[in-house]
C-alpha positions as CSV (number, residue, x, y, z in Angstrom):
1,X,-62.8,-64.2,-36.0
2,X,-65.8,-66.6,-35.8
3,X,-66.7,-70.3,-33.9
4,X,-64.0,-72.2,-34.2
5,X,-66.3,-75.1,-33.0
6,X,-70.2,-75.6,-31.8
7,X,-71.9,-78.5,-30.6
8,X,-75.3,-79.0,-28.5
9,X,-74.9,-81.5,-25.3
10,X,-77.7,-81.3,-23.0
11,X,-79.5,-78.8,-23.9
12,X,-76.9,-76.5,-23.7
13,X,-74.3,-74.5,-26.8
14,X,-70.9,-75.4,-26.2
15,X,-68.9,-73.3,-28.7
16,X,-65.0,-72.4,-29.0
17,X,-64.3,-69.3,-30.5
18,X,-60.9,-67.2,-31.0
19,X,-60.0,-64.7,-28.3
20,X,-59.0,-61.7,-30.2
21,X,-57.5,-59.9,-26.8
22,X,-56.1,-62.7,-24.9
23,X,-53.9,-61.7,-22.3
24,X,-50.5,-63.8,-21.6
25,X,-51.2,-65.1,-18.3
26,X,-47.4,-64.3,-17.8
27,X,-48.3,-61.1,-17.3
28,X,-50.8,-61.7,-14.8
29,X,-50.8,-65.1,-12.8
30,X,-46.7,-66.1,-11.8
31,X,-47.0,-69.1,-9.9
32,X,-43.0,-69.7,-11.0
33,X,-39.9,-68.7,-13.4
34,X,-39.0,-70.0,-16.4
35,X,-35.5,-70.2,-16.0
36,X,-34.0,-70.7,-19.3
37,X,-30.0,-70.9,-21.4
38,X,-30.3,-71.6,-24.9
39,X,-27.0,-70.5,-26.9
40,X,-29.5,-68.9,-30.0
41,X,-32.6,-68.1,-28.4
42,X,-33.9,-66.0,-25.0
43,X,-36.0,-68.2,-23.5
44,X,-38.0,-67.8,-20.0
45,X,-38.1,-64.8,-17.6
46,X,-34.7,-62.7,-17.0
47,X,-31.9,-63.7,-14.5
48,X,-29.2,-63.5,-13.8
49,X,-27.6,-66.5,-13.6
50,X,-24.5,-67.6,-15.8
51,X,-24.8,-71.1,-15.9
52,X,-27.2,-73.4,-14.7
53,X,-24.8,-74.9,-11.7
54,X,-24.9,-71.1,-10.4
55,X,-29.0,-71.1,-10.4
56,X,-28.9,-74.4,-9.0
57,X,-26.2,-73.1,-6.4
58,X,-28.2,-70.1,-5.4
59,X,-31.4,-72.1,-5.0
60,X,-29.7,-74.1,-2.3
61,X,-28.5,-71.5,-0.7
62,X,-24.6,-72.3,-1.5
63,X,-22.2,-70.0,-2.4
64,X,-19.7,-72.8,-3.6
65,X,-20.8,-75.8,-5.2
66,X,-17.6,-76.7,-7.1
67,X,-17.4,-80.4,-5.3
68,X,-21.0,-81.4,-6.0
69,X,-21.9,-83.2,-9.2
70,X,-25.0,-82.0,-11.1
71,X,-27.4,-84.9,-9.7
72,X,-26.3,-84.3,-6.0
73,X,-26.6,-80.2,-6.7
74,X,-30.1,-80.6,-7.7
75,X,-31.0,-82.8,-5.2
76,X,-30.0,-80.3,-2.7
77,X,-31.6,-77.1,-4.7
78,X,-35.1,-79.8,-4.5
79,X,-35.3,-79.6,-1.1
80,X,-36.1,-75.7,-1.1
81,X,-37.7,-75.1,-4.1
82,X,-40.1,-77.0,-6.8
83,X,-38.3,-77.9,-9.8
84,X,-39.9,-78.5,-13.1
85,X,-37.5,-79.8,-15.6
86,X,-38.1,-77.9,-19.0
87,X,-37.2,-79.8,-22.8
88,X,-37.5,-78.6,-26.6
């Protein structure tokens, strides 16, 4: 495909074209997981984690977290690892 957009600032051609062989930086650059439940679609990178109370579990380093609400859970599973909430 051609430019998608040109423009001259400075002296210099800034142009934005389509990359016909982009590579998903997924497969290259993993900084984190996408750790994902949707009941219709497979979203994220594989686990294996039923429910997200067991990944939350895990990531604090708890085998049982059955007393702990959510909020409190998460709180504890911040404390060793970044979390990055994820919305559709």
């Amino acid at each position: 495909m051609g430019t998608v957009y040109e423009e001259r600032l400075r002296g210099h051609t800034i142009r934005i074209v389509y990359d016909d062989h982009a590579d998903s930086p997924r497969d290259w650059c993993n900084l984190g997981a996408l750790t994902c439940w949707h009941s219709r679609y497979r979203l994220g990178d594989c686990h294996d984690h039923e429910t997200p109370r067991d990944f939350l579990a895990a990531l604090a380093g708890m085998d049982d977290a059955g007393d702990l609400s959510m909020d409190r859970l998460l709180a504890r599973a911040e404390r060793k690892a970044v979390i990055l909430r994820l919305s559709l």
